[in-house]
MITOR-35346 format. One record per residue (C-alpha): x, y, z; chain; residue number from 1; residue in one letter. Coordinates in Angstrom, 1 decimal, always signed. Example, Ala and Ser with C-alpha at 12.3 -4.5 7.8 and 13.67 -1.06 7.14 Angstrom:
% residues 2
+--------+--------+--------+-------+------+------+
|      u |      v |      w | torro | roba | guke |
+--------+--------+--------+-------+------+------+
|  +12.3 |   -4.5 |   +7.8 |     A |    1 |    a |
|  +13.7 |   -1.1 |   +7.1 |     A |    2 |    s |
+--------+--------+--------+-------+------+------+
This chain:
% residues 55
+--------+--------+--------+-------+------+------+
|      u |      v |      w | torro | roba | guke |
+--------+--------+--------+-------+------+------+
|   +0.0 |   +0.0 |   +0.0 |     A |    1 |    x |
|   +1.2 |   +3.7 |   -0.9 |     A |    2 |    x |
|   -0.2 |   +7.1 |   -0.1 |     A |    3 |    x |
|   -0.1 |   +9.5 |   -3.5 |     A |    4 |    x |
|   -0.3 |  +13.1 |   -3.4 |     A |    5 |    x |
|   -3.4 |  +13.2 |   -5.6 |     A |    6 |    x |
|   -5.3 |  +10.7 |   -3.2 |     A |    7 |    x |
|   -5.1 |  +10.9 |   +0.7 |     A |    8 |    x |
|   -5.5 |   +7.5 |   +1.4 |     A |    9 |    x |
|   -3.3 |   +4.5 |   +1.2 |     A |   10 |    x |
|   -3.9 |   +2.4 |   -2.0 |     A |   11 |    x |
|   -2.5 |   -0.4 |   -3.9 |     A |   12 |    x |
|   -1.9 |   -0.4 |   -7.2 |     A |   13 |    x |
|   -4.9 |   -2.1 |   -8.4 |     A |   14 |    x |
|   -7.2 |   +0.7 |   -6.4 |     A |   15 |    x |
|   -4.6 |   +3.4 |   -7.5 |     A |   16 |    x |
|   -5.1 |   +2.8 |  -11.2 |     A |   17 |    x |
|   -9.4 |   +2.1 |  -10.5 |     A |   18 |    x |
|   -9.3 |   +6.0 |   -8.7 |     A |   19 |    x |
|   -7.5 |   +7.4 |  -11.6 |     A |   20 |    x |
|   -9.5 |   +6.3 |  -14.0 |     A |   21 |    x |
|  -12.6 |   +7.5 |  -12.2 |     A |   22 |    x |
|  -11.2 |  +10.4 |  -12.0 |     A |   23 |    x |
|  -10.7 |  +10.5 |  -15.8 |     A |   24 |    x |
|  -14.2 |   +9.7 |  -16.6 |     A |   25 |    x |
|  -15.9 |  +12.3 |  -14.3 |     A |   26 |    x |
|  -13.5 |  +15.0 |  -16.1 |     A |   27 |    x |
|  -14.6 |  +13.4 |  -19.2 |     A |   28 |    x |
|  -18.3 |  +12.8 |  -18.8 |     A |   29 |    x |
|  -18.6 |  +15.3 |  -16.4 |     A |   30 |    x |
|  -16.8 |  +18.7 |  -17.6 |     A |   31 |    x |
|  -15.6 |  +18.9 |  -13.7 |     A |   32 |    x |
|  -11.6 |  +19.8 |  -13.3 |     A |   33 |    x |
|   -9.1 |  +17.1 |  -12.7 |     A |   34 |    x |
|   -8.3 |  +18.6 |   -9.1 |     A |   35 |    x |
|  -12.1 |  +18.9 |   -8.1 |     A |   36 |    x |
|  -12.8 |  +15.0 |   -9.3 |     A |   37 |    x |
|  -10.1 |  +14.0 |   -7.3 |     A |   38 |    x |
|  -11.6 |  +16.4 |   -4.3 |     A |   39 |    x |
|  -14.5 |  +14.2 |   -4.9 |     A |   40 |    x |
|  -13.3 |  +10.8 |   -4.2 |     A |   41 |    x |
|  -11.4 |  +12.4 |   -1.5 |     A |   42 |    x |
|  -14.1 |  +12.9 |   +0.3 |     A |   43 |    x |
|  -15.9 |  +10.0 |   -0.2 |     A |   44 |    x |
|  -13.3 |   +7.4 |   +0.3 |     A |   45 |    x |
|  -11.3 |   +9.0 |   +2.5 |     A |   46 |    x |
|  -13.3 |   +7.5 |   +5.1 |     A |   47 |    x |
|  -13.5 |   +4.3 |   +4.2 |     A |   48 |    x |
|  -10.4 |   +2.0 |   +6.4 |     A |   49 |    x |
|   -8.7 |   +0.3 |   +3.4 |     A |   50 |    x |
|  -10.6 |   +0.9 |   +0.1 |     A |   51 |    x |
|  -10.1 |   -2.5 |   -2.0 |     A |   52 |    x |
|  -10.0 |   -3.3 |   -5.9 |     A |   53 |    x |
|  -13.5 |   -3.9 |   -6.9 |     A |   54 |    x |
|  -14.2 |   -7.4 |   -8.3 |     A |   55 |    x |
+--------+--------+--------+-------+------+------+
């Protein structure tokens, strides 16, 4: 597990790569900013203990 500066939680690479592609799609579908869609999932998984790769 590694902490990133975009995303304020420890991930692994599997959820590391799953964030920033979320984060690419809500910029893309979305029209939001880069910074604000990773603001976003921030917030709402930065309270979740351990965020895991979803099967």
């Amino acid at each position: 597990m590694a902490r990133t500066e975009e995303f304020l939680m420890d991930l692994d690479k599997g959820m590391l790569a799953y964030f920033r592609e979320l984060a690419h799609e809500m910029v893309t579908r979305f029209g939001v900013s880069r910074a604000e869609a990773v603001a976003r999932i921030n917030r709402a998984y930065s309270a979740a203990s351990s965020p895991r790769t979803p099967t």
